[in-house]
C-alpha positions as CSV (number, residue, x, y, z in Angstrom):
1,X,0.0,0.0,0.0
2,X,3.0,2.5,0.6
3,X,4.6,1.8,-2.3
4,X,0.6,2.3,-3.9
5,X,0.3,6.0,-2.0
6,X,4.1,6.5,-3.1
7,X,3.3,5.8,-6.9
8,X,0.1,7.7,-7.2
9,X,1.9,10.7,-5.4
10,X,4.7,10.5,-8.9
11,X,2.0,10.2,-10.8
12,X,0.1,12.9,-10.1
13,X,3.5,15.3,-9.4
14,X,3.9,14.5,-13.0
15,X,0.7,14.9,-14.1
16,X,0.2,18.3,-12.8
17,X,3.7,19.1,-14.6
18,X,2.8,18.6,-17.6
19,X,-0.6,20.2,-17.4
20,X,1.5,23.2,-16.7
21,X,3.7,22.9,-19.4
22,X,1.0,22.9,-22.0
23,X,-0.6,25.4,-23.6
24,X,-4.7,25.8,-22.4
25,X,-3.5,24.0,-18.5
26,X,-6.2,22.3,-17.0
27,X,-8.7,23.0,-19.8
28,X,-7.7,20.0,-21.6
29,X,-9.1,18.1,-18.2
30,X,-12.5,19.1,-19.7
31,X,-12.2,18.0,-23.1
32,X,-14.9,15.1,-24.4
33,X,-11.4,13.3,-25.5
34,X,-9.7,13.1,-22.1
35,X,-13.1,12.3,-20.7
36,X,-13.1,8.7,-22.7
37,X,-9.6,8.4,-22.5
38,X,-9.5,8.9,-18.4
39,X,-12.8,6.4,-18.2
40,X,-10.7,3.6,-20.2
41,X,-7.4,3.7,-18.4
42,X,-9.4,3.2,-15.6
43,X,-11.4,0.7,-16.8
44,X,-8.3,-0.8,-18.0
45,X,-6.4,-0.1,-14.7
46,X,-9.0,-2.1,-12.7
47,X,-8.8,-5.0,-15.3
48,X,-5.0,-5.4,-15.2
49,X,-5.6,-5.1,-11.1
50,X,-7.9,-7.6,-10.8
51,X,-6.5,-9.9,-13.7
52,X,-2.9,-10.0,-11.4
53,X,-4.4,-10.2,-8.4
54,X,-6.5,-13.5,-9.8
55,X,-3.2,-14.7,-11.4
56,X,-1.5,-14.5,-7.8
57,X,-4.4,-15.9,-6.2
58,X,-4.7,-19.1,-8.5
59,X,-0.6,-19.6,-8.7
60,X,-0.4,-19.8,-4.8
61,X,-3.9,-21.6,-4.3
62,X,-1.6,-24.2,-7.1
63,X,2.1,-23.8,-5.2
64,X,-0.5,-24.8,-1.8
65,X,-2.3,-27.5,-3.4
66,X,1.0,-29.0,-4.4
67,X,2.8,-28.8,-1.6
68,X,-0.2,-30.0,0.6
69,X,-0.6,-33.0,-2.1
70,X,3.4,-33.9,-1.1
71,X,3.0,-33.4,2.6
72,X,-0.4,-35.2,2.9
73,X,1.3,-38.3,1.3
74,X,4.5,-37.9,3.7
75,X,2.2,-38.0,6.2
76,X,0.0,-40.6,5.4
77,X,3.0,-42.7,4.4
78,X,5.1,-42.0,7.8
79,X,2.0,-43.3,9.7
80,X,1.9,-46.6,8.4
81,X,5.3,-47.0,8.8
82,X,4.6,-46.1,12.3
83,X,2.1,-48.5,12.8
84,X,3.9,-51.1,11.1
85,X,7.6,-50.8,12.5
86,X,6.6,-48.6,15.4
87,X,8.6,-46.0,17.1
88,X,12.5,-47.1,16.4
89,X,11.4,-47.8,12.7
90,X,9.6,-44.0,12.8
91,X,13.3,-43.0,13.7
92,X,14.8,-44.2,11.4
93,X,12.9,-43.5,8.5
94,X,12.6,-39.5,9.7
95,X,16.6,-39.4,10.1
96,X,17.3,-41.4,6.6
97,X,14.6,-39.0,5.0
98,X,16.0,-35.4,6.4
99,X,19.5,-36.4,5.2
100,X,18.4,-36.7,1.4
101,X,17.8,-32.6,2.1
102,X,16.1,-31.1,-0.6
103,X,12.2,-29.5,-0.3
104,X,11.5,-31.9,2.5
105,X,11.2,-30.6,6.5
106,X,10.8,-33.1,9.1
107,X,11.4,-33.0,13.0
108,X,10.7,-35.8,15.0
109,X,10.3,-34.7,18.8
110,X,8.8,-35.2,22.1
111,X,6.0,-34.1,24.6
112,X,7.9,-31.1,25.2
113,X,8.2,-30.2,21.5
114,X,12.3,-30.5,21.8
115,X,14.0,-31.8,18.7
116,X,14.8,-35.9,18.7
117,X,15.7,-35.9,14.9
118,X,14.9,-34.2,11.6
119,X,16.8,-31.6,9.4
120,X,14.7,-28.9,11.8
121,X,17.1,-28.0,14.5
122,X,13.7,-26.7,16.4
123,X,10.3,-27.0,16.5
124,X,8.8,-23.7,15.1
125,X,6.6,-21.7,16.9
126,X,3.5,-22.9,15.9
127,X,0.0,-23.7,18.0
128,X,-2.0,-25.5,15.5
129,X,-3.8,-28.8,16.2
130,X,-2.2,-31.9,14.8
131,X,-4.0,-32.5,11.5
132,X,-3.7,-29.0,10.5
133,X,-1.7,-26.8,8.0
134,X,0.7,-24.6,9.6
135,X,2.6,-21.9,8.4
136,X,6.0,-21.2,9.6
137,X,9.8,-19.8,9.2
138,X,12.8,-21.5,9.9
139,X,16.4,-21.0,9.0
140,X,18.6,-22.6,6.6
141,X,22.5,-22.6,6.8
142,X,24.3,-21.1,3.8
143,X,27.8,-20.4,2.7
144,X,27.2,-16.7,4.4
145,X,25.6,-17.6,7.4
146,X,21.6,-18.1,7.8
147,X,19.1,-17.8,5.4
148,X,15.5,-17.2,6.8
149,X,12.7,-19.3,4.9
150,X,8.9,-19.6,4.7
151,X,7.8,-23.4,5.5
152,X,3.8,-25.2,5.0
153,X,3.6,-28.3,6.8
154,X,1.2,-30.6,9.0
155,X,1.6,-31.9,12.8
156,X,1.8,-35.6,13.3
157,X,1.1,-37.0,16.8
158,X,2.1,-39.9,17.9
159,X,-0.7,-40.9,20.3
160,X,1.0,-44.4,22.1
161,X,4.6,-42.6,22.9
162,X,3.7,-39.2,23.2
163,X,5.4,-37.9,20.1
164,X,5.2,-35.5,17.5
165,X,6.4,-35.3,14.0
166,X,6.4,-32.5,11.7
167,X,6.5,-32.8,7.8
168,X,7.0,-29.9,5.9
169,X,7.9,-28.5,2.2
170,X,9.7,-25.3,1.6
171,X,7.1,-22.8,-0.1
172,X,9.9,-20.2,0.2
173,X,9.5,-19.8,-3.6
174,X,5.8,-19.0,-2.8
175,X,7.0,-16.1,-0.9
176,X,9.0,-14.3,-3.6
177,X,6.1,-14.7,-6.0
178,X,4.0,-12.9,-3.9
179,X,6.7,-10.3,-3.2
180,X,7.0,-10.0,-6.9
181,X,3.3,-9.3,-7.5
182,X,2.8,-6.9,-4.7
183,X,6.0,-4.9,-6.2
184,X,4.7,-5.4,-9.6
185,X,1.4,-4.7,-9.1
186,X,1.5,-0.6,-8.0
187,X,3.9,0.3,-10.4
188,X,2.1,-1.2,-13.3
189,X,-1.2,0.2,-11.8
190,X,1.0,3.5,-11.7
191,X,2.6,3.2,-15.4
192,X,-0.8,2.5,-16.7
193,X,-2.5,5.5,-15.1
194,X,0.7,8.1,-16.0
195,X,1.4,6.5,-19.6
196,X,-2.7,6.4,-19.7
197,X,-3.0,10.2,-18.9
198,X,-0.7,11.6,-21.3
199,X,-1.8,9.8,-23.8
200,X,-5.2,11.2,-22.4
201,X,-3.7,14.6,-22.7
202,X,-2.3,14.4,-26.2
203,X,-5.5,13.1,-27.5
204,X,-7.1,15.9,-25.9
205,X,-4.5,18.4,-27.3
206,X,-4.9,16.9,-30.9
207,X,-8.7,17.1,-30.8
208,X,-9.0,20.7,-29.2
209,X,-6.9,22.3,-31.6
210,X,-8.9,20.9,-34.1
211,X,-12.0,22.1,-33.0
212,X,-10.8,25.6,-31.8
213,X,-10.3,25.8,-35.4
214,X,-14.0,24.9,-36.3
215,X,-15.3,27.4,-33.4
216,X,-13.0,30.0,-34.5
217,X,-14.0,29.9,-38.1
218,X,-17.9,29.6,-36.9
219,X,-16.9,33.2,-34.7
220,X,-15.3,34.8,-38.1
221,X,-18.6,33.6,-40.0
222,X,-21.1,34.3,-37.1
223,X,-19.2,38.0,-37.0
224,X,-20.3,38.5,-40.7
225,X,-17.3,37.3,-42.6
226,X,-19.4,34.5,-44.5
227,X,-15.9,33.5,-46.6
228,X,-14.2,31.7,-44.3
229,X,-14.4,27.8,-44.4
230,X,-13.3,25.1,-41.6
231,X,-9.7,24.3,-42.5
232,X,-8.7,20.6,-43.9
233,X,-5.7,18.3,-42.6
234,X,-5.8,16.2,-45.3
235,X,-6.1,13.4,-43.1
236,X,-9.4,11.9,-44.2
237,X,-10.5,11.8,-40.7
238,X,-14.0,12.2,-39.1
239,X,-12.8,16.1,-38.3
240,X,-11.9,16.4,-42.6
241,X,-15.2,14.9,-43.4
242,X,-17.7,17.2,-40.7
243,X,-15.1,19.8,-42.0
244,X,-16.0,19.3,-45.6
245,X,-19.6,18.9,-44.9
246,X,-20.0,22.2,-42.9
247,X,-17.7,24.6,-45.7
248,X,-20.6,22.9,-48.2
249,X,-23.0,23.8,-46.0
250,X,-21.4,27.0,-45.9
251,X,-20.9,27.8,-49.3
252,X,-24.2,26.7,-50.0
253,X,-25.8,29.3,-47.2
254,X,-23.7,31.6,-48.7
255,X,-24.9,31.6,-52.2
256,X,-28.5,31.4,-50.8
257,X,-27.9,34.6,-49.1
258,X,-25.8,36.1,-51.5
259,X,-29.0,36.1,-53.9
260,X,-30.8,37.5,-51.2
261,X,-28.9,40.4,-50.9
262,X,-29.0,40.8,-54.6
263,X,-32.6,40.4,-54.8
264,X,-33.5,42.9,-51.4
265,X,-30.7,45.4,-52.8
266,X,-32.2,44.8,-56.3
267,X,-35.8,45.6,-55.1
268,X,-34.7,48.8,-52.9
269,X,-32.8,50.5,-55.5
270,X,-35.5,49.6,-58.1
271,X,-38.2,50.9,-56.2
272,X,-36.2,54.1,-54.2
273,X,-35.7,55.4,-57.9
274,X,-39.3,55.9,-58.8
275,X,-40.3,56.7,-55.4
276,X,-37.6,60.0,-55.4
277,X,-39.0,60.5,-58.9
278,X,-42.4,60.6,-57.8
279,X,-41.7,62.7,-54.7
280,X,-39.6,65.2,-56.8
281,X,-43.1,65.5,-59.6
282,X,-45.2,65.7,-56.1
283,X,-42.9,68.7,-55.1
284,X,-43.2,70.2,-58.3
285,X,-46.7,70.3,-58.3
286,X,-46.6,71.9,-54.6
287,X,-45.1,74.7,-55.8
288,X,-47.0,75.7,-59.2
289,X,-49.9,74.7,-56.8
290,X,-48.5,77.3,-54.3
291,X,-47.7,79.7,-56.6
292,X,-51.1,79.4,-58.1
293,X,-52.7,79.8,-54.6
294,X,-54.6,76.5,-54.8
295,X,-54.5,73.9,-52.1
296,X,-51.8,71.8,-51.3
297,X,-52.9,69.7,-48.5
298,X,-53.6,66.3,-50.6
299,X,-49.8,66.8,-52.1
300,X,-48.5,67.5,-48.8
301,X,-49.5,64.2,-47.7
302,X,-48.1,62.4,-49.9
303,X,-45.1,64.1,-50.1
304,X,-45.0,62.9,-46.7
305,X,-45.7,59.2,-47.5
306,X,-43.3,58.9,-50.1
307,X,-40.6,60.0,-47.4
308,X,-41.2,57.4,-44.7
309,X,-41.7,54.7,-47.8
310,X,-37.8,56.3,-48.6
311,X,-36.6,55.9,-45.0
312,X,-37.9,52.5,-45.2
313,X,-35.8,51.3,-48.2
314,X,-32.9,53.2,-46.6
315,X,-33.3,51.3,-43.5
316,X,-33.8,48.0,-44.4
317,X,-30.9,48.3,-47.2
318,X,-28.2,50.0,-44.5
319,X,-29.6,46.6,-42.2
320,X,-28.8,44.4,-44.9
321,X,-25.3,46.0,-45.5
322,X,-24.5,45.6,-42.0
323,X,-25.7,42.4,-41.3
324,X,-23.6,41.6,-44.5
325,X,-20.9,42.9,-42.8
326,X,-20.1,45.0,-45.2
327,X,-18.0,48.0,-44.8
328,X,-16.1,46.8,-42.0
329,X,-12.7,49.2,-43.4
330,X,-14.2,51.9,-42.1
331,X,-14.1,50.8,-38.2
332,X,-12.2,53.3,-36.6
333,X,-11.1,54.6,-33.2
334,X,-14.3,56.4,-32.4
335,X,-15.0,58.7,-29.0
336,X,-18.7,58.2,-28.0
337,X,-19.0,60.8,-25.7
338,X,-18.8,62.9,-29.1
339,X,-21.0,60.6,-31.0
340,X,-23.7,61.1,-27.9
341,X,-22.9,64.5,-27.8
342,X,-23.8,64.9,-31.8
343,X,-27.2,62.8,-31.3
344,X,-28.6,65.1,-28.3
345,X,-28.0,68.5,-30.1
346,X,-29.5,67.1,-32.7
347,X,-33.0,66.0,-30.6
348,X,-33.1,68.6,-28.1
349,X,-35.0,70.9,-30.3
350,X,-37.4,67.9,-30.7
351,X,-37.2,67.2,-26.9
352,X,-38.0,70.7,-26.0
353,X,-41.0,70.7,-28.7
354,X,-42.5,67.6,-26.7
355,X,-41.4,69.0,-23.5
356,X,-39.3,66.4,-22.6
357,X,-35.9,66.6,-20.6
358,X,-32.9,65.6,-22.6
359,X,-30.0,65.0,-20.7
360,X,-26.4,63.6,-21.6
361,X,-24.3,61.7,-19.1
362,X,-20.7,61.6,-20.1
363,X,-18.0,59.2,-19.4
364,X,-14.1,59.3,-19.1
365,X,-12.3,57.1,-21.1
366,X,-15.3,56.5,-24.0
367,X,-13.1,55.2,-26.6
368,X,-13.6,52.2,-28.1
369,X,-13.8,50.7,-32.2
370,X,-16.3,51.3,-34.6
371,X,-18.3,52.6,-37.5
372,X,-19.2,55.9,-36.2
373,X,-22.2,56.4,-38.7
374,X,-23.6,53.4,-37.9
375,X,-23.0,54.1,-34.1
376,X,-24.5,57.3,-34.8
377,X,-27.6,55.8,-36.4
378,X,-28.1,53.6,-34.0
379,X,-28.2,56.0,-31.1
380,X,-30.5,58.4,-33.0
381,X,-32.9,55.8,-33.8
382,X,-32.7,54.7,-30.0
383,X,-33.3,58.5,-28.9
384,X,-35.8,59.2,-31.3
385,X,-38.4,55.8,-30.1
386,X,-37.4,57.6,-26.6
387,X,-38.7,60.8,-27.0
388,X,-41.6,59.3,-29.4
389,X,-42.7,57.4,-26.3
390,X,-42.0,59.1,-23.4
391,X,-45.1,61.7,-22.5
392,X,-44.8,65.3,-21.7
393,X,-42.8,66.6,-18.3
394,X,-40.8,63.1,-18.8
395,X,-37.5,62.4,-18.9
396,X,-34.6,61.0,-21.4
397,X,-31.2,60.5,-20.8
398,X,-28.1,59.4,-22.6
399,X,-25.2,58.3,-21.0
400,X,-21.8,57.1,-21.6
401,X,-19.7,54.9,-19.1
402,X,-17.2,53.1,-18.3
403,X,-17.6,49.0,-17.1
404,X,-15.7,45.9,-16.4
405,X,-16.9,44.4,-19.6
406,X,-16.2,47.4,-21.4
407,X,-17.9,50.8,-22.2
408,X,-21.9,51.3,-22.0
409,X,-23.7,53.6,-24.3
410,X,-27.1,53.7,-22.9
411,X,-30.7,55.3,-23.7
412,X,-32.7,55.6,-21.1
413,X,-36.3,57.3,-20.5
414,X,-39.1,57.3,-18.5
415,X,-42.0,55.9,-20.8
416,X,-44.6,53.3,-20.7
417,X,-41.4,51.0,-21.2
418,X,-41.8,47.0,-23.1
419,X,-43.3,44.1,-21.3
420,X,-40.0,41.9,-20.4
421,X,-41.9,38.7,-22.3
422,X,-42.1,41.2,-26.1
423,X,-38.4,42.3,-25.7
424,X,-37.0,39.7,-27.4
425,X,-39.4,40.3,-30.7
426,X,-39.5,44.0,-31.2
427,X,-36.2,43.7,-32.7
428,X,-37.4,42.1,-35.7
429,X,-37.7,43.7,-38.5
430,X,-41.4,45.3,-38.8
431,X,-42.6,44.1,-35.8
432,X,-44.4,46.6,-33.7
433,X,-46.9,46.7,-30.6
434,X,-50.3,46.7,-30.2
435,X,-49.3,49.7,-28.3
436,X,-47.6,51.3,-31.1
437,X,-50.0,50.7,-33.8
438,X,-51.3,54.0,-33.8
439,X,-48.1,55.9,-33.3
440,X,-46.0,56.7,-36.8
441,X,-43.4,54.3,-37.9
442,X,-42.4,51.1,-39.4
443,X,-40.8,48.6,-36.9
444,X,-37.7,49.0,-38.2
445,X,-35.3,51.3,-35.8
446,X,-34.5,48.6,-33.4
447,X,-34.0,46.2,-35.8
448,X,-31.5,48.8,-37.1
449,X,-29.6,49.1,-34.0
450,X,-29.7,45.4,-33.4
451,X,-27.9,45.1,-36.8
452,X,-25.2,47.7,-35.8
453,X,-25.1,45.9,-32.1
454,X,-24.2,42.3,-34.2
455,X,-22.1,44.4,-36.6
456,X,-19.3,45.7,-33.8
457,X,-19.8,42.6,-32.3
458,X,-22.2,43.4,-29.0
459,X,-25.9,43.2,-28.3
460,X,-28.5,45.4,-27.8
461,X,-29.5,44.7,-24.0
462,X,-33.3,46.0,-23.0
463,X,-34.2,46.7,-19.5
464,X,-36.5,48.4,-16.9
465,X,-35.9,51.6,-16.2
466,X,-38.7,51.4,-13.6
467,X,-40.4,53.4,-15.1
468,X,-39.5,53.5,-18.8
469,X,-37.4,51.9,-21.1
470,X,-33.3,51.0,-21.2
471,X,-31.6,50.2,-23.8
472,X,-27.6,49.7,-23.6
473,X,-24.9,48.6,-25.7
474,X,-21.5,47.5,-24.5
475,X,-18.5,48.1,-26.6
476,X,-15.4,46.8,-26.1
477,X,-12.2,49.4,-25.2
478,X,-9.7,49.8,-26.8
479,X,-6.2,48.9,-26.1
480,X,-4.5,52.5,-26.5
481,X,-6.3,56.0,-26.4
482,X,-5.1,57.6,-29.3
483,X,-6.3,61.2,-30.4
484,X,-9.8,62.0,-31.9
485,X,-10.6,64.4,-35.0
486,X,-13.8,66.3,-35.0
487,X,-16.8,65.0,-36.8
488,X,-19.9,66.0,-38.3
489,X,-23.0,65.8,-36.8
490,X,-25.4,62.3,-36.6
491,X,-28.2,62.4,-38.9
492,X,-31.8,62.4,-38.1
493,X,-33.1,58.5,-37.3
494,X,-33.1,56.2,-40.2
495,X,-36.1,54.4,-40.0
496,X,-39.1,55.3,-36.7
């Protein structure tokens, strides 16, 4: 058992070296690989256990059984010699017999158990009843000295004088195959589970780095970047063939969507045309009706139409380009305190009209990476559902700052707010409300931002404001604050 504790101790010494040594540490412990490989070295730990142990169990029940067989018919044959010749023939069989040497122990000796004859110079300390196997060590003379031995014999007693004899084999060689099997056994236990374990670990090693190549093309293509393909070894394995079946699947997903952006962008710019045609004839008409003095209510109207039918194709094509993930050269080092700065000039006029407070919260260190029309966009449209659905005397604030995560760019107002079960839908494209039937608009602004969220790589997070609405986006920070130009001012909200 010592030598047991003493080998699992190496074992595991080593095993937490080399989980130190390689790359990822203990997170190839948690790999699917090292999982099945840790189950079958123990599985195949406990087999080689239990196979030794019964191979050591059936050799000495065999080494027993054959030195009992010997001593049984030593026995049985002294005893009739006993009865036949009686005690002087007993002698001098015994002292013929321990003279051949060899395996054989005898020791013929009296009441008191001292020594008459026999190649035993004493009788071994043993309290067994006559008829029983005993157990014993006794000591042989060698060229050095004294050797110690182990000994399995069976107590004779000679009932009419008061004697007792002892035969005995040597089972000495009984001894050292145990010895051998409880040496072998922890160390091959212990070589099983070390040799087992690294093997674990660079099957583990092998199969993560395989599949941190399949995640981190499915993070390139989930990011927008619908080129990119699971990489091939060549190897023909099961990892080349779920790798060649997914870059079909991909390419297949990306010709299905590449029509689809054809035939959206195909529609929107077919249709914008005549709809800036007809708004440009409606304008026309407005002013030789104007001029004329006649009324210009009907035109008005539609003039008005025709716009939000505009902003609609605008939106839905700039959602389309950015859940593309197209124009990803112009991410730049952007400063949103600026960007949030822009968007509430630009709706405090509107805020005031309503009567609504407009307030901007600003943060230090507010850099982060981006497209800053899109960011821009975003924000308006964010600001502009805010002060659409926040009531008169309320309140809307803006805010930049900083978190653990990153930095927060947040909306925030104090308006009927959306039930925490619908939040998950409105930012679908053209979903709206029964709430918001009534009110202008098309569904489509925070669908918008949602695009621009996926687009830098964040999510649009809605909360209670208790009462009202929240709407945050976390952007990562950059690694090094580098100086910010000037920029123009944030358009009006893209879609309502």
């Amino acid at each position: 058992m010592r030598g047991l504790r003493q080998v699992g101790a190496e074992a595991f010494r080593t095993m937490l070296g080399h989980f130190k040594a390689m790359p990822g540490g203990f997170r190839l412990v948690r790999t699917q690989a090292f999982r099945i490989v840790l189950i079958y070295v123990a599985l195949f730990a406990i087999s080689v256990t239990a196979l030794l142990a019964f191979t050591y169990w059936n050799t000495r029940r065999t080494m027993d059984a054959q030195a009992d067989q010997i001593i049984e018919a030593e026995i049985t044959g002294l005893s009739e010699q006993y009865q036949r010749l009686g005690w002087q023939g007993l002698y001098q069989i015994v002292t013929e017999r321990a003279q051949h040497g060899g395996s054989a122990l005898y020791i013929l000796a009296d009441g008191e158990h001292r020594s008459i004859t026999g190649n035993l110079t004493r009788w071994p300390s043993v309290t067994a009843d006559p008829g029983n196997y005993v157990e014993f060590d006794y000591e042989r003379p060698i060229s050095s000295g004294l050797e110690t031995r182990r000994a399995r014999g069976q107590i004779l007693r000679l009932e009419g004088d008061n004697f007792y004899l002892l035969v005995a084999e040597d089972v000495h060689d009984r001894v050292t195959t145990q010895t051998l099997f409880t040496t072998t056994l922890p160390w091959t236990v212990g070589l099983i589970l070390v040799l087992g374990l690294l093997g674990g670990l660079l099957m583990s090693q092998n199969m993560l780095r395989r599949l941190d190549a399949i995640n981190r093309t499915s993070g390139e293509i989930i990011a927008g970047d619908l080129t990119r393909r699971v990489p091939m070894t060549g190897s023909a394995d099961e990892f080349d063939v779920l790798a060649e079946n997914l870059n079909r699947m991909l390419d297949r997903i990306e010709r299905l969507m590449k029509g689809l952006r054809e035939v959206t962008d195909s529609v929107a710019h077919d249709l914008r045309t005549p709809l800036n045609r007809l708004r440009n004839r409606l304008e026309e008409s407005l002013a030789r009706l104007t001029a004329q003095g006649g009324s210009a209510g009907e035109i008005e109207r539609a003039i008005a139409e025709t716009d939000k039918l505009i902003a609609t194709f605008n939106a839905l094509l700039l959602i389309a380009e950015t859940d593309a993930g197209t124009g990803r050269s112009q991410m730049t080092v952007l400063e949103l305190n600026g960007v949030a700065g822009d968007v509430a000039e630009l709706y405090e006029p509107l805020a005031e009209e309503k009567g609504i407070a407009l307030k901007l919260q600003r943060g230090g260190g507010a850099q982060v990476e981006g497209n800053r029309s899109l960011v821009a966009q975003a924000l308006a449209n964010l600001v502009d559902n805010a002060i659409k659905y926040t009531p008169p005397d309320g309140k809307v604030t803006i805010s930049v700052a900083q978190a653990p995560e990153g930095v927060v760019l947040a909306v925030a107002d104090t308006g009927p707010g959306i039930p925490s079960d619908d939040r998950s839908r409105v930012v679908e494209r053209f979903v709206r409300l029964e709430a918001s039937r009534n009110s202008p608009g098309t569904g489509l602004g925070l669908s918008l931002v949602a695009a621009v969220a996926h687009y830098h790589g964040t999510q649009l997070v809605l909360e209670d404001n208790a009462p009202g609405l929240k709407a945050s986006l976390t952007f990562p920070k950059v690694s090094k604050v580098v100086p910010i130009r000037p920029a123009m001012t944030a358009t009006k909200s893209a879609a309502e």
